[in-house]
C-alpha positions as CSV (number, residue, x, y, z in Angstrom):
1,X,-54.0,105.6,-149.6
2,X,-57.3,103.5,-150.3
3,X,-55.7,100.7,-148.5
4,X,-55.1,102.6,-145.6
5,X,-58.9,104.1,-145.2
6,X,-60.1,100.1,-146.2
7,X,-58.0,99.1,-143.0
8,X,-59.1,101.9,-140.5
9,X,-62.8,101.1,-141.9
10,X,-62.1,97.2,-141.2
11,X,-60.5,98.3,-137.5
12,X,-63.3,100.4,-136.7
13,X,-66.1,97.9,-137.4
14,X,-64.0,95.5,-135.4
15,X,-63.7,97.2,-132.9
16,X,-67.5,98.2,-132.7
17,X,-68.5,94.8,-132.8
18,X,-65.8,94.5,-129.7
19,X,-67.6,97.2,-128.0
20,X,-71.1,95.4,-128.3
21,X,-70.0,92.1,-127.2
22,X,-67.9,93.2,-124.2
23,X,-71.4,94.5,-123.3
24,X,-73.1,91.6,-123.5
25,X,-73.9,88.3,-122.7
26,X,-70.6,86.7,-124.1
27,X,-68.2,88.8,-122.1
28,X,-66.4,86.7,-120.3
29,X,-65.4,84.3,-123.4
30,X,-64.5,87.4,-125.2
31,X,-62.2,88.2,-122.7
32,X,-60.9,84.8,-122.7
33,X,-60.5,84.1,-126.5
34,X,-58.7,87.8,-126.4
35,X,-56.3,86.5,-123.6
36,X,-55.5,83.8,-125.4
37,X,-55.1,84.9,-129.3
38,X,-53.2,87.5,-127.7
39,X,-50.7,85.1,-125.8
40,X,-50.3,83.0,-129.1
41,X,-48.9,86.3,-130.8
42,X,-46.5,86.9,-127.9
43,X,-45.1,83.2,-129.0
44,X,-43.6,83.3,-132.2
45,X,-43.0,79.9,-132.6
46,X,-46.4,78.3,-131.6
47,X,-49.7,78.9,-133.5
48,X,-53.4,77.3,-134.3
49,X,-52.8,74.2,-136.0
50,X,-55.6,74.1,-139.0
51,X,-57.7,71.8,-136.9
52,X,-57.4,73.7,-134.0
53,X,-59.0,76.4,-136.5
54,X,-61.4,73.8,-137.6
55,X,-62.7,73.1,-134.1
56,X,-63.0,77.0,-132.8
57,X,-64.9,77.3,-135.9
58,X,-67.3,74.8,-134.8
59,X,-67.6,76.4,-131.2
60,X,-68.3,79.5,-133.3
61,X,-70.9,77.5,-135.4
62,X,-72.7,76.7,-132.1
63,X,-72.9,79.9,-130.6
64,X,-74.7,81.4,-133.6
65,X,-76.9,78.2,-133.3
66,X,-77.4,79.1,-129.4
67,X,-75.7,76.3,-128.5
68,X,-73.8,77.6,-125.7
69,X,-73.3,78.5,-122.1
70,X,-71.9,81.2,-119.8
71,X,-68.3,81.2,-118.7
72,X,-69.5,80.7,-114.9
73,X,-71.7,78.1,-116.0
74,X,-68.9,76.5,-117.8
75,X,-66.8,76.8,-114.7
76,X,-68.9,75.1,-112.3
77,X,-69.2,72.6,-114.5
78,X,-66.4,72.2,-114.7
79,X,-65.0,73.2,-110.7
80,X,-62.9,75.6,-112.1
């Protein structure tokens, strides 16, 4: 029964933290990174190689450092 409160305490802080991004700055990516975390689970068979890991952890590195840029930024940039 403790394992089950743990988890609903662990959902409910994730999803608060969920609620505070979508509201800010870093929308957009959230969106983004949800789109695609969420596609991976729809294919069984693929999944984040461990330096596909290692290098999302470094993009996550830089954004606490502030080293980063908004989506539309990004996408002119890039002339997506």
């Amino acid at each position: 029964m403790e394992d089950l409160r743990m988890e609903s305490a662990v959902d409910a802080d994730l999803l608060d933290k969920i609620q505070v991004i979508e509201q800010g700055r870093h929308r957009d990516l959230l969106r983004e990174l949800i789109d695609i975390l969420y596609q991976q689970e729809l294919k069984e068979e693929e999944y984040f190689s461990p330096e596909d890991l290692d290098e999302i952890e470094a993009g996550f590195e830089e954004i606490r450092r502030g080293e980063s840029v908004s989506w539309e930024a990004f996408k002119r940039k890039h002339s997506l």
